[in-house]
N, C-alpha and C positions, 0 to 999 in steps of 0.2 A: 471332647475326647481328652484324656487324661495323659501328660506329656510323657516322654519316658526316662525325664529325667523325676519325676513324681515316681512311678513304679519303684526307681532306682534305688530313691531314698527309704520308703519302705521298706523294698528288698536288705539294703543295707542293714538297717535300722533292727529288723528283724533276723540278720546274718547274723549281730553281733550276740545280740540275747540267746543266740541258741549254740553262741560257743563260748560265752563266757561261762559258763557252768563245766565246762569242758575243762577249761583251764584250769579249776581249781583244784581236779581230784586228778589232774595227772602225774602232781610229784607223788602219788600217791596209791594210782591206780594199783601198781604189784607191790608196793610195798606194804598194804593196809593188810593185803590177806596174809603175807609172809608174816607180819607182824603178830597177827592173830593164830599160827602155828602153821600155816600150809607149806610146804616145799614150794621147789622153784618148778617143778614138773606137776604138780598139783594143781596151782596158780595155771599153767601152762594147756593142763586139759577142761579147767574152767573156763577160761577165757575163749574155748576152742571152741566154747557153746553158742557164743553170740554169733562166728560166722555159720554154725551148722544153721543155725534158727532164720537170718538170713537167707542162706539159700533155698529154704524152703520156702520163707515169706516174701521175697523180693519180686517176683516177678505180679503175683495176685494182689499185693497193696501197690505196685507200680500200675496194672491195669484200673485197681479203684481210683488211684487220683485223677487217670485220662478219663475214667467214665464216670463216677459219682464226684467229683469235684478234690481241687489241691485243697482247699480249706478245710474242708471235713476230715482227712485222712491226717495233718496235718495235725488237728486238736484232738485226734484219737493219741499221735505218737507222744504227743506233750503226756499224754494221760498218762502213756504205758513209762516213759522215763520217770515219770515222777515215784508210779509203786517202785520200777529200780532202784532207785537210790536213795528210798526210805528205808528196802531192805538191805542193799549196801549197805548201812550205816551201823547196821547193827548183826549184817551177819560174821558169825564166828567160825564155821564151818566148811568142809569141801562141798557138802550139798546146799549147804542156802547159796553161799559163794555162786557154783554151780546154775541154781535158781536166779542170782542176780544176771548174770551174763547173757542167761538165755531170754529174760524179759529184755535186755538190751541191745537183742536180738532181735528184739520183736520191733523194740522203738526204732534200732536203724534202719530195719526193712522200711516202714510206716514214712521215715520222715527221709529218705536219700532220694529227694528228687522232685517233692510239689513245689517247695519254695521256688527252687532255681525255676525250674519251667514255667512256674506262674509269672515269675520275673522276665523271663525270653518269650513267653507267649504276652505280654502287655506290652513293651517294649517295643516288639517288633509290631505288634495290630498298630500302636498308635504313632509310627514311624516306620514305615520297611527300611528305611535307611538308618535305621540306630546302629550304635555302635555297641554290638551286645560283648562283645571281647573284652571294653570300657570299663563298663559294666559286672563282668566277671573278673576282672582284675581287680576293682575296686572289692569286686565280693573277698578276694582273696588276702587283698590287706586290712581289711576291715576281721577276715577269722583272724588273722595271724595276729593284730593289735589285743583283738578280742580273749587269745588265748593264751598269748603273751601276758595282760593285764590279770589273769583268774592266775595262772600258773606263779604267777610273781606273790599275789595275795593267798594262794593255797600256800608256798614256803613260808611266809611270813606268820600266815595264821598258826603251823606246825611250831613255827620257831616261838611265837607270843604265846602258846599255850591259855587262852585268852578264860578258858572253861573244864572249870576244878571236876565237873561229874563226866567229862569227856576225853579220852584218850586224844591226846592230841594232835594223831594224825588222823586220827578221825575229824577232826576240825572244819575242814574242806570241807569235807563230801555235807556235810551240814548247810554249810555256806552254798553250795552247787544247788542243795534242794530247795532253798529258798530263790535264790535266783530263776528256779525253772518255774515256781510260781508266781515271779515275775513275766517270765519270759512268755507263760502263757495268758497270762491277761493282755500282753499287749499284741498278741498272735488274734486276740478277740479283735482289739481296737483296730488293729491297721491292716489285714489283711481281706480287704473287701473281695469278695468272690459271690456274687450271687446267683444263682441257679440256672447253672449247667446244664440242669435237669428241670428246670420249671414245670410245674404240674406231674412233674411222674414220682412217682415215690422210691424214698432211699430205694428199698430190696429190689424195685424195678431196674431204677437206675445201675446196681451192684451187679445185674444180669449181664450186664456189658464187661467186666472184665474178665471172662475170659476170650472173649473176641481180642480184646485189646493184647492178651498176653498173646495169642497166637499171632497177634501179624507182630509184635514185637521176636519173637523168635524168626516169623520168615522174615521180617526185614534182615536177619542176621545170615541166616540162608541166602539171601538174594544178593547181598551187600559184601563186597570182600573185603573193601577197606574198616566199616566200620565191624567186621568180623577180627581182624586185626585190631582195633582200637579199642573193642574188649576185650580182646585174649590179651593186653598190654598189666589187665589187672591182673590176671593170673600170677605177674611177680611183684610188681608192686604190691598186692596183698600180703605177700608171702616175706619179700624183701623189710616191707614197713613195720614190720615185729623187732627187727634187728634194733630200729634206732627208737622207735617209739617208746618201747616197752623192755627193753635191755640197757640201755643207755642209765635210766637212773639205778638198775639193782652194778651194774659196770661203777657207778661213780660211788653209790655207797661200800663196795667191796675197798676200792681207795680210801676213803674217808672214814669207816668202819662203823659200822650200823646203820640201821638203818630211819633210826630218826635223824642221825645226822645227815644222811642221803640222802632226805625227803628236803632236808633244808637245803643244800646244795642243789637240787634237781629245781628246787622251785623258782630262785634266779636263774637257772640254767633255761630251764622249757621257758621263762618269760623270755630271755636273750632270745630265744631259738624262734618263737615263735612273731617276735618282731625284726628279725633276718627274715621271717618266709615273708613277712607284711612287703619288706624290700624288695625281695625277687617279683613278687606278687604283681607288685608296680612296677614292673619290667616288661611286662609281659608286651604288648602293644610295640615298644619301641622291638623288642625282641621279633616278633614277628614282621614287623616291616623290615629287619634286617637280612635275618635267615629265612621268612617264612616261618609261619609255625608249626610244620610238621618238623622239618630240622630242627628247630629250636627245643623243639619235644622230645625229639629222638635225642639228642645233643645233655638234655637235663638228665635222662637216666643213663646216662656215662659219669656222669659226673659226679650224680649222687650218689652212685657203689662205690666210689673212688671215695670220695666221703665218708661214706659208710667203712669201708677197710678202715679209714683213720681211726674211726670211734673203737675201733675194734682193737688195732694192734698198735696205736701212738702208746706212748710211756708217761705219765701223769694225770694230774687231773686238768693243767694250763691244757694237753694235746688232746686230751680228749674231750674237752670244751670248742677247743678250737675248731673239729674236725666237726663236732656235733652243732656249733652254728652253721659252719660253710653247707651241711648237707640241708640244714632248715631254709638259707637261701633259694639253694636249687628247686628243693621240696616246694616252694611255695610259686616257683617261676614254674616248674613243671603242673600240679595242681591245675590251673586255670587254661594254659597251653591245651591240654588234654580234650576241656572240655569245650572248649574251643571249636575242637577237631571235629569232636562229637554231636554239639549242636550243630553243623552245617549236613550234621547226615536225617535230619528229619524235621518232621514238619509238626506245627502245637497238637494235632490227634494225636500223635504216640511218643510225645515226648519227654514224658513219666514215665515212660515206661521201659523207654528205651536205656536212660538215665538209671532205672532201676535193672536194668541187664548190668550195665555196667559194674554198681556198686553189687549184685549177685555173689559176680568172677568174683569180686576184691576181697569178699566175708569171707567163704570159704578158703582164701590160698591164705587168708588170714589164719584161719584157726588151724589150715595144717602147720603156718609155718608158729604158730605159737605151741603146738605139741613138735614138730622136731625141734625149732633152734631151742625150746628152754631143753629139751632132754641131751640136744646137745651142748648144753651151756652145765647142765650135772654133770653129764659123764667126760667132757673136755674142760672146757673152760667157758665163761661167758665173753672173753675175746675171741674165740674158737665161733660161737654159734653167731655173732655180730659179725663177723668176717664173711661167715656162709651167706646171711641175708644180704650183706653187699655186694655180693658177686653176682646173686639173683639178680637183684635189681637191673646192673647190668645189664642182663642178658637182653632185656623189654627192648633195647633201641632198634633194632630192626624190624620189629613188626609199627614200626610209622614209616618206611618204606612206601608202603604203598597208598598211602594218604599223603606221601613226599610226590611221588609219580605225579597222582591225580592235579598236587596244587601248580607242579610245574605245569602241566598240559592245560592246567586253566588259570592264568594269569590273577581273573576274574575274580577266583576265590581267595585269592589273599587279601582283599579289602574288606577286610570285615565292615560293616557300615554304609557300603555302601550299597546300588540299588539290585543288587545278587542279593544281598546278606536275607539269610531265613529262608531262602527257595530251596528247594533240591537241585542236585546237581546239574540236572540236565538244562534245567533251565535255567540256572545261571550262568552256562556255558552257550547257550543260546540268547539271553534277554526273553524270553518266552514266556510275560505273567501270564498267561494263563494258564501254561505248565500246574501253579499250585494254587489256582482260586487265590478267592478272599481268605484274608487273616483274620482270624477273631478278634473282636474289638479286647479294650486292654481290661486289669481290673482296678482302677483306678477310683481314688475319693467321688463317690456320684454316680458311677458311671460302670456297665455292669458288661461283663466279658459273655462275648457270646460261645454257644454250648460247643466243646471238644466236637462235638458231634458235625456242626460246619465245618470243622476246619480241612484242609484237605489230605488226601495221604500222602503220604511220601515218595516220590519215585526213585525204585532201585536198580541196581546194574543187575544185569542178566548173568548167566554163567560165565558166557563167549566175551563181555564188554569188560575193557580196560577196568583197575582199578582208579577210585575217583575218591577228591578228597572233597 
C-alpha cells in the first residue's frame, strides 16, 4: 500500500505544473486584450464567459471524475487548456477573446476538483489517520510558490522583450503553452489511477454521472452546513475580481500604460503569490489555535479590509502593500476552506462535491467581472475594488455554522487523526462502520479501488444541528 506521503509528493508535484502556467499570463491576463483594443467593460463581459461556461459544466464533469475516473477527466481538461491559450495568443478580438474565456470555462469545470480528491481519497485509504489539512496546506504553498515563480518570469519575459515577431506581452502566454505541455506529460507519468471502471466501457462508465450529480445536489439539500460552505463562494467569486484582475489595470493607471503595468504587476503577483505560499503554511498552526472554521470566517474579514486598501491607499508603495497582506490572507483562507469541505464527504462524491463548490465561485465570478469592471468605467477602478472588498466581507458568517458543529465536536478539529475522512456522525461517535471501507490509494503499483465501493456520505436531516 502506497504511503501518504508518496500521494503527497505527486499531488504536489503535479499542483505545481498546473499553476505555474498560471503565473505567467497573469501580469497579463486584462492587460493583453486592453492592449489589443478591447475596453475595460469588454474585457469585463469576456471574461464573464468562463464562469457562465462553468456553471453549466461543473457539476456533469464533477460527476465524471467520481464515476468515470480523476485521471481521465483530468487529460481531457489539460486538452481543452491547451486549444485556450493557443488561441489566447493570437486573438485580437471581442469574439475570439470571448471564445478563449469560454474554452477556459470548459478547462475549469474539467479540472476543479480530480487532482485534489485523488489526493484525499489515496491518502486517507492508505492512512485513515493522515493528515490531509498537511497536505492541503502544503498544496497551498506549493500554488502560491508556483504562481509566484510564472508571474515573476511572465514580468520579466514582458520586460526582456526576448522575441522580435512577438508583441511582448504576449510573451507569457507563449511561455504558459509550453509549460501546459509539460505539465501534461507529466499528468501521463505520475498520476496512476487505474480502472475505477474495470471491464465496463467509458460510455458505460459516463452513465453514472448523473447519479453522481444528483446526490451531489441532495447532499446540499440534506447538509446545512456544508450548504453554507458553498454559498461562502457566492462572494468570494465575486469579491476575487476586485484584487485578481483590477489590481494590475489599478497599478498601470499609476505607472502609466500598460506595458509598463504588465512589468510592475509581474513582481507584484510573484510577491503576492509567495505571501499566499506563507499564509498557506499557516494553516494547521491556525486551526489548532482558533479551530478552523474561525480561522475561516476570521480570513474573509481581513481580506476585504485588504482589499479596501488596494482600492482607496494612495501610491503604488500602498497599494502594493495592501495587495501583498490580502495575498496572505487569500492563501491562509484558500486551504481553511477546503479543509471545512473535505470533512463533509466521503471519496464516492467527492469530485463532485468539490465541483459544487467551484460551480458557486465561476459564476459570482463572471457577474462580479461584468459589474465591478463597468463599475471601474463609469466610477473609478478604486470605486469597483472597494465594492469587491466589501463583498468579500460579507462571507464570514456563513462559517457560523460549520463554527457550531466544530465546537459541539471537539473530535473534528484533529484533522489526522482517527475521525479524519468519516462523516460526521461518525466521527462524533467513533462508529467505523458508520463509513465502510476506504478505497485503496492510487499510488506507484498499486491501484485505487472503484468510487463505486466507497461509501456515501452521511448527512444532517432538516430537524438535526448544524455539523462541521
Amino acid at each position: 500500500m502506497t504511503a501518504p506521503r508518496a500521494a503527497e509528493r505527486r499531488f504536489l508535484v503535479l499542483t505545481a505544473l498546473r499553476w505555474l502556467p498560471v503565473g505567467l499570463v497573469i501580469p497579463v491576463t486584462v492587460l493583453l486584450p486592453l492592449d489589443r483594443g478591447l475596453s475595460l467593460s469588454e474585457v469585463g463581459l469576456a471574461v464573464s464567459l468562463q464562469g457562465f461556461v462553468v456553471l453549466a459544466l461543473e457539476l456533469p464533469t464533477g460527476g465524471m471524475a467520481d464515476s468515470l475516473g480523476r485521471r481521465p477527466v483530468l487529460l481531457l481538461a489539460s486538452a481543452v487548456g491547451l486549444v485556450a491559450t493557443s488561441l489566447y495568443l493570437v486573438a485580437d478580438s471581442l469574439a475570439l477573446f470571448a471564445v478563449v474565456f469560454a474554452l477556459q470555462g470548459a478547462f475549469r469545470a474539467l479540472d476543479s476538483g480530480p487532482l485534489e480528491a485523488w489526493y484525499v481519497d489515496a491518502a486517507l485509504a492508505a492512512d485513515p489517520r493522515a493528515r490531509i489539512d498537511k497536505g492541503l496546506s502544503a498544496s497551498g504553498t506549493v500554488l502560491g510558490v508556483a504562481i509566484a515563480s510564472g508571474a515573476a518570469a511572465g514580468g520579466a519575459l514582458v520586460a526582456w522583450d526576448p522575441l522580435p515577431w512577438l508583441d511582448p506581452i504576449a510573451v507569457p502566454v507563449l511561455a504558459s503553452l509550453l509549460m501546459q505541455v509539460a505539465g501534461l506529460g507529466c499528468l501521463v507519468a505520475l498520476m496512476a489511477e487505474p480502472g475505477r471502471t474495470a471491464g465496463v466501457s467509458p460510455w458505460r462508465a459516463s452513465a453514472g454521472t448523473p447519479r453522481a450529480v444528483a446526490d451531489g445536489i441532495g447532499l446540499l439539500r440534506r447538509d446545512r452546513v456544508l450548504l453554507a460552505l458553498v454559498a461562502v463562494e457566492l462572494f468570494w467569486g465575486f469579491g476575487m475580481v476586485a484584487f485578481e484582475s483590477l489590481t494590475p489595470v489599478r497599478l498601470a493607471e499609476l505607472v502609466g500604460g500598460a506595458d509598463a503595468g504588465a512589468v510592475v504587476a509581474g513582481p507584484a503577483s510573484s510577491a503576492a503569490w509567495l505571501a499566499s505560499a506563507a499564509g498557506a503554511a499557516c494553516v494547521p498552526w491556525l486551526g489548532r489555535r482558533l479551530g478552523m472554521a474561525r480561522a475561516a470566517a476570521a480570513m474573509r474579514v481581513l481580506q476585504g479590509v485588504a482589499v479596501l486598501g488596494i482600492g482607496l491607499l494612495g501610491g503604488v508603495v500602498g497599494v502594493l502593500t495592501a495587495y501583498l497582506a490580502c495575498y496572505v490572507v487569500h492563501g491562509a483562507a484558500g486551504p481553511a476552506h477546503m479543509t471545512l469541505l473535505h470533512r463533509r464527504v466521503s471519496a464516492e462524491r467527492r469530485a463532485t462535491v468539490i465541483s459544487l463548490n467551484s460551480m458557486v465561485a465561476q459564476p459570482a465570478g463572471a457577474v462580479g467581472a461584468i459589474v465591478l469592471t463597468a463599475v471601474a468605467d463609469g466610477a473609478s477602478v478604486s470605486v469597483a475594488i472597494a465594492v469587491g472588498g466589501a463583498v468579500l466581507a460579507l462571507a464570514a458568517p456563513l462559517y457560523l455554522p460549520a463554527w457550531r458543529q466544530e465546537r459541539g465536536h471537539p473530535a473534528a478539529l484533529a484533522l489526522g487523526g482517527e475521525d479524519q475522512g468519516r462523516p460526521p456522525e461518525a466521527a462524533a461517535t467513533g462508529d467505523a462502520a458508520a463509513t465502510g471501507d476506504a478505497p485503496s490509494p492510487a499510488g506507484a503499483g498499486e491501484e485505487p479501488r472503484a468510487a463505486a465501493q466507497a461509501p456515501a456520505v452521511r448527512t444532517a436531516g432538516a430537524s438535526e444541528a448544524p455539523r462541521a
